[in-house]
py3Dmol code that shows the C-alpha trace and the ligand (Angstrom):
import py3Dmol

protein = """\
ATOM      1  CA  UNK A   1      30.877  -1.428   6.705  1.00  0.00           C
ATOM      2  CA  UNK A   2      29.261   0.160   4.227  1.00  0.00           C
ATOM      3  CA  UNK A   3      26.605   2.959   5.078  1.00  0.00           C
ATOM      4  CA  UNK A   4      23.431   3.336   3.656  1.00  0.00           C
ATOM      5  CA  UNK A   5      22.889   7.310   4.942  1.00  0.00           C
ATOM      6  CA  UNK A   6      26.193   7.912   2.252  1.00  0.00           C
ATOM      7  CA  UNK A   7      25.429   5.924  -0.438  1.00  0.00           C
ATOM      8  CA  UNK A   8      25.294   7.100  -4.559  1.00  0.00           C
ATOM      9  CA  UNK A   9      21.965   8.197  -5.639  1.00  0.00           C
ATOM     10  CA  UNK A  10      22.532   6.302  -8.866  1.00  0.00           C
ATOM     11  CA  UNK A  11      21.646   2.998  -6.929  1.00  0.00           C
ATOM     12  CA  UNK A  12      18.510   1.832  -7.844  1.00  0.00           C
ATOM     13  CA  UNK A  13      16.467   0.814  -4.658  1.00  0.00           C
ATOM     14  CA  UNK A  14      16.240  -1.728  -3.383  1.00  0.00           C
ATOM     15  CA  UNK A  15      18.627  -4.364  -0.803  1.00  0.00           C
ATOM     16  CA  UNK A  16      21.716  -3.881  -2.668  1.00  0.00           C
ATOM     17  CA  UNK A  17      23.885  -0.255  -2.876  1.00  0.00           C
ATOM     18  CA  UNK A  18      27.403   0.667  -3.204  1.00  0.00           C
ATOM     19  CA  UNK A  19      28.165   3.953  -0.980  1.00  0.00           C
ATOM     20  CA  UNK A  20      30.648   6.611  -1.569  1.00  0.00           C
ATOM     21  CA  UNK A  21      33.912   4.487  -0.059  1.00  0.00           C
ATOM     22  CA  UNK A  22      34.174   2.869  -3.654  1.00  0.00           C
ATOM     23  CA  UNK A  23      37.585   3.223  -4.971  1.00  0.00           C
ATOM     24  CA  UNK A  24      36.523   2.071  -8.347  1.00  0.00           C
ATOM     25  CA  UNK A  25      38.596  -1.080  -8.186  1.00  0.00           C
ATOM     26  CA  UNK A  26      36.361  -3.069 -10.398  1.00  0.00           C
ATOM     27  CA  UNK A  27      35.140  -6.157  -8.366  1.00  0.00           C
ATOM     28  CA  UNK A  28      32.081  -5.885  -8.364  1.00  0.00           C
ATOM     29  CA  UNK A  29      31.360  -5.375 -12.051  1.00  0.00           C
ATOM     30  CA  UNK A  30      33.821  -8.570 -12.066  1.00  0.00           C
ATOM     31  CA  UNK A  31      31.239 -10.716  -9.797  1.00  0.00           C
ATOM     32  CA  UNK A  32      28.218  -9.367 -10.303  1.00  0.00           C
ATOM     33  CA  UNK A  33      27.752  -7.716 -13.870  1.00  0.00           C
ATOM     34  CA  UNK A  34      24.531  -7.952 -14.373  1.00  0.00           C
ATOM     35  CA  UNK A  35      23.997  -5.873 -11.211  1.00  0.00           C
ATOM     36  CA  UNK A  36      26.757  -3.824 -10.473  1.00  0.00           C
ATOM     37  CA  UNK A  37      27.970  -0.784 -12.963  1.00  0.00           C
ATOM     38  CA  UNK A  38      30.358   1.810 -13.112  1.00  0.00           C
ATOM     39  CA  UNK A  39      29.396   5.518 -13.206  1.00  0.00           C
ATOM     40  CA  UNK A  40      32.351   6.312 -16.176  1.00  0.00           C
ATOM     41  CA  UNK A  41      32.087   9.997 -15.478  1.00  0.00           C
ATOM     42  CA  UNK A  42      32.595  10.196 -11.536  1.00  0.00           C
ATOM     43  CA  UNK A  43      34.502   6.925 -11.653  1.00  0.00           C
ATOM     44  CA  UNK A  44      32.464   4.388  -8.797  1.00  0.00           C
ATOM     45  CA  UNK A  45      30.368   1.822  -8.985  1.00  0.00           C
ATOM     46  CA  UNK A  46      26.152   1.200  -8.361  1.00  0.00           C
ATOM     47  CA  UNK A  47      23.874  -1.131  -8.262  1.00  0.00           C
ATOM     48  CA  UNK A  48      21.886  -0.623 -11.505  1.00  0.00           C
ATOM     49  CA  UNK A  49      19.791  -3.354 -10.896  1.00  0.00           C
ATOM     50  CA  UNK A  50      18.955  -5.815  -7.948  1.00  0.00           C
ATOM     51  CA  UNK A  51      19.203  -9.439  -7.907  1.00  0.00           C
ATOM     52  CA  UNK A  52      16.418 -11.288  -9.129  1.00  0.00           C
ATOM     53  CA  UNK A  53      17.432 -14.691  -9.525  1.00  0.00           C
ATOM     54  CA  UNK A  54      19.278 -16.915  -7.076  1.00  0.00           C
ATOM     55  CA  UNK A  55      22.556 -16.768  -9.327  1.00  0.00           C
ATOM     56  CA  UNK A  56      22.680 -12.854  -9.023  1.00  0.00           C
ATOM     57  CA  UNK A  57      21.940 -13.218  -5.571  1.00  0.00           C
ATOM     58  CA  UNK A  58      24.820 -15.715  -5.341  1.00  0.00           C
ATOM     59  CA  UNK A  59      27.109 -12.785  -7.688  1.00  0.00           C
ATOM     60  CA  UNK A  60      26.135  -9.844  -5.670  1.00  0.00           C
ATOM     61  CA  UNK A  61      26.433 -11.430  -2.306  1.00  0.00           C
ATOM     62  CA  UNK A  62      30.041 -12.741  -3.679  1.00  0.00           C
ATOM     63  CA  UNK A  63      30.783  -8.988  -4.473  1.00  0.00           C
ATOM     64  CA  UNK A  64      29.495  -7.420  -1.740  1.00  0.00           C
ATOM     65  CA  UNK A  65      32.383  -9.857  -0.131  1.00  0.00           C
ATOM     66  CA  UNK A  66      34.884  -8.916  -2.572  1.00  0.00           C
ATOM     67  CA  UNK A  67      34.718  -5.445  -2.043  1.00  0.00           C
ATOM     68  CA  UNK A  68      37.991  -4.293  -0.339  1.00  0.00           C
ATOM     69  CA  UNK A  69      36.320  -1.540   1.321  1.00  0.00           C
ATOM     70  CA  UNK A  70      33.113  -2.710   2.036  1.00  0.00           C
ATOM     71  CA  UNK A  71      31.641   0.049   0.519  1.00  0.00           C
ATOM     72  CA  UNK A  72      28.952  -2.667  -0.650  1.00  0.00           C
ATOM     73  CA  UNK A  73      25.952  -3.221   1.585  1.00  0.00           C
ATOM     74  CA  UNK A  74      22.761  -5.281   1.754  1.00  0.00           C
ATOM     75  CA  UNK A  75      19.734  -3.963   4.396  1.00  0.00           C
ATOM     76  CA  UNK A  76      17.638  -6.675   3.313  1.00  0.00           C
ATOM     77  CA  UNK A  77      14.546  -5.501   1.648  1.00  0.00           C
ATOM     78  CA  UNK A  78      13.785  -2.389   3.434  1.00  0.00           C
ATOM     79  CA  UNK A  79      13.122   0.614   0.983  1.00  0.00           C
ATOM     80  CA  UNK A  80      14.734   4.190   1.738  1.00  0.00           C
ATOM     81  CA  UNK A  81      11.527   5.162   3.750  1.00  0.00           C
ATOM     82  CA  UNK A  82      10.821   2.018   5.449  1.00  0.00           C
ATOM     83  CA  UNK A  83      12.288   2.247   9.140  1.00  0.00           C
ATOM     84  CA  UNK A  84      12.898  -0.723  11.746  1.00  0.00           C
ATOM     85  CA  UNK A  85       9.953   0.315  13.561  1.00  0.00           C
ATOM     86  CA  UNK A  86       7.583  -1.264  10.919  1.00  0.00           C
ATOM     87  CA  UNK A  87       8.689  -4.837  11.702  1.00  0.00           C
ATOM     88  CA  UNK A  88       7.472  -4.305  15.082  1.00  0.00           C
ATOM     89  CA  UNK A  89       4.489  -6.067  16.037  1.00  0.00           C
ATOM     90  CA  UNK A  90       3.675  -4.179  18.980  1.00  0.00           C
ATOM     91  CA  UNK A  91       0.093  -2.678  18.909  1.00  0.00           C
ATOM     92  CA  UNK A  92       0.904  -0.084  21.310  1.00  0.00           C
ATOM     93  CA  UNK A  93      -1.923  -0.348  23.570  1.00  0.00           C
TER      94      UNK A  93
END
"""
ligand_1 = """\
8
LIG
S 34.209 -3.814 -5.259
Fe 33.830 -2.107 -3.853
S 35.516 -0.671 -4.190
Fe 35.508 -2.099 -5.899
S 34.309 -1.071 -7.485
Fe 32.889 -2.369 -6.336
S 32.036 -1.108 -4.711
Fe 33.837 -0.059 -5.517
"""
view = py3Dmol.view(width=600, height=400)
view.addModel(protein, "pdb")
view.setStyle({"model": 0}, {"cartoon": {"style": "trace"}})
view.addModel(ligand_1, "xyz")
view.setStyle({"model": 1}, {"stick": {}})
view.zoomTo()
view.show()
């Protein structure tokens, strides 16, 4: 399962990230190119751009399941400094 503490900083945020268990075997790039992209120089893959329509939903969801290492994961639409505690409705009275 991927992990979002480890993954690149080259992800743009958002949902979607690839963390550092990619072994570069291409997938991704293969189902999702308009999302996914390989860093050439450290040899991995990112997400340089979140879905935005429901087919790259459809490709990156399809790579995330491709992955062989499931170094692909998907925390919804929580940003880096948004924590669980913010969907709590509690009022803490
Ligand atoms: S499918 Fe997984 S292992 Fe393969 S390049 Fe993409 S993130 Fe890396």
């Amino acid at each position: 399962m991927a992990d979002k503490k480890k993954k690149w900083a080259d992800n743009v945020q958002g949902a979607y990230y690839v963390d550092d268990q990619c072994i570069d075997c291409d997938a991704c790039r293969t189902e999702a190119p308009n999302n996914f992209k390989r860093n050439d120089e450290n040899g991995y893959s990112f997400v340089y751009k979140q879905p935005s329509t429901p087919d790259e939903e459809t490709q990156s969801k399809a790579a995330m399941e491709a992955c062989p290492v499931e170094a692909i994961g998907n925390d919804g639409h929580k940003t880096d400094n948004e924590t669980d505690h913010k969907k709590c409705n509690a009022t803490g009275t």
